[in-house]
C-alpha positions, 0 to 999 in steps of 0.5 A: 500500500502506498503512503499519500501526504499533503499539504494544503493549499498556501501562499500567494500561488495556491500551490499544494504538494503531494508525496507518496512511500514510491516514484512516479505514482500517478495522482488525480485531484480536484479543488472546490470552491464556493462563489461568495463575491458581489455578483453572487451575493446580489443575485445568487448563482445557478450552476446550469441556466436554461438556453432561451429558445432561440439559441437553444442548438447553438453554440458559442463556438461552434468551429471548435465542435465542427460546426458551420458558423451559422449554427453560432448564436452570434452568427447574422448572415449578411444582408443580400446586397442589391443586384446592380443594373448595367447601363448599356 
């Protein structure tokens, strides 16, 4: 069985450090923290939010989930420009 210490999260970079009874053992971690600033104080904080019907199926980036641009949720597609008549 393999030993674990650690010492908690300090100092101005948030480092922690973790040592184990044997080399080059692989450790996972996760940091949780609670929102207490201004914004959550004064309005609360929603973990998910409800997309509002005309963005639902839209992304924010939608090239980094191979997407066309028009299924962005800021795409407007350009406005048809007039044909111009020729004079002869």
């Amino acid at each position: 069985m393999e030993r674990l210490a650690c010492r908690g999260l300090r100092g101005e970079y948030n480092q922690f450090v973790i040592r184990t009874s044997k080399p080059f053992v692989e450790v996972s971690w996760e940091v949780k923290a609670i929102r207490d600033d201004h914004w959550v104080q004064e309005y609360g904080f929603q973990t998910e939010q409800e997309k509002e019907d005309e963005i639902k199926g839209k992304y924010l980036n939608p090239e980094l989930y191979g997407q066309p641009k028009e299924r962005g949720i800021h795409y407007r597609p350009e406005p048809e420009r007039p044909h111009e008549s020729k004079k002869p």
